[in-house]
C-alpha positions as semicolon CSV with decimal commas, in nm:
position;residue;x (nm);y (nm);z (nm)
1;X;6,398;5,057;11,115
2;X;6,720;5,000;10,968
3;X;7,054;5,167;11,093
4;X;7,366;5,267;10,903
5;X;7,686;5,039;10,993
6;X;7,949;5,189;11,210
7;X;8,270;5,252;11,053
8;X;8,575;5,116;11,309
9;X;8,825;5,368;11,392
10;X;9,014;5,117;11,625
11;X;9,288;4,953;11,404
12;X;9,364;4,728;11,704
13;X;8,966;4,540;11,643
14;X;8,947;4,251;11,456
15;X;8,635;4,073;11,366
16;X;8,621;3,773;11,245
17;X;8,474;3,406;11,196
18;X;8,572;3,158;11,540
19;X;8,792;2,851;11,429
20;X;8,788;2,563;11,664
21;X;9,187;2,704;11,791
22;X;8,934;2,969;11,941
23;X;8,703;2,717;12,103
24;X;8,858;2,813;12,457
25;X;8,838;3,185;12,447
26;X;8,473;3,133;12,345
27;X;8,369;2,912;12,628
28;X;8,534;3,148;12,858
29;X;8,332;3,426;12,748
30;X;7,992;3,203;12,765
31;X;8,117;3,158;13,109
32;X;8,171;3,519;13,178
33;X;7,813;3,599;13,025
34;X;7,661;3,339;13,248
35;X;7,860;3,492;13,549
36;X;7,689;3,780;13,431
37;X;7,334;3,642;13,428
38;X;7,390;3,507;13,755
39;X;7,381;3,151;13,657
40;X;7,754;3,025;13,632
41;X;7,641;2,709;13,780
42;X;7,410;2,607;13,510
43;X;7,678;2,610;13,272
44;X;7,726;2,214;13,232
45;X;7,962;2,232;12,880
46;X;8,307;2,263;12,839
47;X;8,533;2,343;12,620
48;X;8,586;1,928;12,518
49;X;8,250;1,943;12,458
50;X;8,261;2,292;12,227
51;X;8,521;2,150;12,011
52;X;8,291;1,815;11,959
53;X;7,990;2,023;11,852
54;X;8,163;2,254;11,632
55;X;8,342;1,970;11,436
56;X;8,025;1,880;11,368
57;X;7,881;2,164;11,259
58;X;7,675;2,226;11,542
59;X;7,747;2,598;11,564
60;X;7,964;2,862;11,456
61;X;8,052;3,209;11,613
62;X;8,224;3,535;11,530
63;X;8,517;3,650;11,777
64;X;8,631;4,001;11,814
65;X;8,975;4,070;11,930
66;X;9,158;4,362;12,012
67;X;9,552;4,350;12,017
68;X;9,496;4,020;11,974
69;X;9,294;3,966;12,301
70;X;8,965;3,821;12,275
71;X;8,725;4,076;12,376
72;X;8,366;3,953;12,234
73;X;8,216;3,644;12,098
74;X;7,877;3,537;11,910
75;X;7,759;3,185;11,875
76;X;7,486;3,100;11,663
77;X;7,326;2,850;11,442
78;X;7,124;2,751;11,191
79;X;6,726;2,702;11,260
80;X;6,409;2,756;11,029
81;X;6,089;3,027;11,059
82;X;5,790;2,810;10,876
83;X;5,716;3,140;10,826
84;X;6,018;3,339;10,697
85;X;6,242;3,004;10,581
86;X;6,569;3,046;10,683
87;X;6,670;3,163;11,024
88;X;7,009;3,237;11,215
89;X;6,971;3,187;11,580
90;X;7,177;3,375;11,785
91;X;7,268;3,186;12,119
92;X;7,518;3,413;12,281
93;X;7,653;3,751;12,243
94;X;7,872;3,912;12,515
95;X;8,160;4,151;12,509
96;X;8,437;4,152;12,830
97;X;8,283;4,427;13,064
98;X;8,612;4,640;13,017
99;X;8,555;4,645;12,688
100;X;8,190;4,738;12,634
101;X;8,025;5,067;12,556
102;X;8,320;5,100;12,286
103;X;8,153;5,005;11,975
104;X;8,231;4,666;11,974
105;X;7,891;4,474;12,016
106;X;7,786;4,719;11,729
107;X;8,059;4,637;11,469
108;X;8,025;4,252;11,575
109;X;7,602;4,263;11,521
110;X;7,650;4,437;11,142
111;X;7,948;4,183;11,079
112;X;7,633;3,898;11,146
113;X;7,413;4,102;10,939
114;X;7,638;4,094;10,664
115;X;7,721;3,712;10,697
116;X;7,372;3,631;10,732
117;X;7,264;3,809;10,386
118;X;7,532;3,668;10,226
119;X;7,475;3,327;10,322
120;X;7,068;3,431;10,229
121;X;6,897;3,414;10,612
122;X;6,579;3,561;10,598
123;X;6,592;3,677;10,985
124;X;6,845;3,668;11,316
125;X;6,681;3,621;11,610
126;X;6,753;3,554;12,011
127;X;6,635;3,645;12,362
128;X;6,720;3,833;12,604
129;X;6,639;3,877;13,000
130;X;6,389;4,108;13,035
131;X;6,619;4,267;13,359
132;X;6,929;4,334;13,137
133;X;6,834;4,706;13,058
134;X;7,185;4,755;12,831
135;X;7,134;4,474;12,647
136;X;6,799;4,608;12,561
137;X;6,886;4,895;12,501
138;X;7,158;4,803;12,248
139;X;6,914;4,650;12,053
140;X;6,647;4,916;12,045
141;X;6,958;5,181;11,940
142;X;7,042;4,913;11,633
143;X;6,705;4,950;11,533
144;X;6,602;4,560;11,601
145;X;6,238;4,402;11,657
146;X;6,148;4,339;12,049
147;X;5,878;4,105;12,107
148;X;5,682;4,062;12,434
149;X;5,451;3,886;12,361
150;X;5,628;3,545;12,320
151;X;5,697;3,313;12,632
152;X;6,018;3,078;12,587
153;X;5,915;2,737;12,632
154;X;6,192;2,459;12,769
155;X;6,210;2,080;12,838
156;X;6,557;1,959;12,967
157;X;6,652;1,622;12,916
158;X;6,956;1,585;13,119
């Protein structure tokens, strides 16, 4: 099921593609979503680090800001679906608490959508905790695909 994009009626919201001057307000909000999550101390990155990986291509990301105030970030990257080709994996997606349940999250996901089709992705896809009911429910009231049936599989090498 697809859903209609929201039209913004906040002239203060700008969303737009991250540029390595906004490496720092994006690791602070990774921190703030792993505060979030609970697990603040498994963040072992910083922001020296960011800026390494994104001159390199690593990743990119999409940073909202209001008034000029960085209020929401997404970082993804490329991967690959054998089946489906092309695929945009979306690492992290968080909006400040003050500022969610505004419309934000929604106008930043259809701002991906549109980058991903024009840059010919043939899905977006990414986790997310099985306890973080608003999350969940975001993405059930954008109309996108939940799968249960998948277990996430890791090996850390540091």
């Amino acid at each position: 099921m697809t859903k209609n994009k929201p039209q913004s009626s906040d002239e203060n919201l700008q969303i737009r593609m991250g540029t390595e001057s906004d490496i720092e307000s994006a690791f602070e909000l990774v921190r703030e979503l792993a505060e979030y999550e609970k697990a603040l101390d498994e963040v072992t990155t910083t922001p020296d680090y960011y800026r390494t990986v994104y001159k390199q291509g690593l990743f990119s990301f999409i940073i909202a800001e209001r008034k000029e105030e960085p209020v929401g970030i997404m970082i993804f990257f490329d991967a690959f679906s054998t089946w489906k080709g092309k695929m945009l994996w979306l690492e992290d997606f968080v909006v400040r608490e003050q500022a969610r349940r505004s419309g934000i999250g929604e106008q930043m996901f259809w701002f991906l959508v549109d980058y991903a089709r024009k840059n010919e992705y043939a899905l977006i896809k990414w986790e997310v905790l099985d306890w973080n009911t608003p999350a969940i429910n975001f993405y059930k009231k954008i109309g996108a695909r939940l799968e249960t049936n998948w277990w996430d599989g890791k090996y850390f090498l540091k």
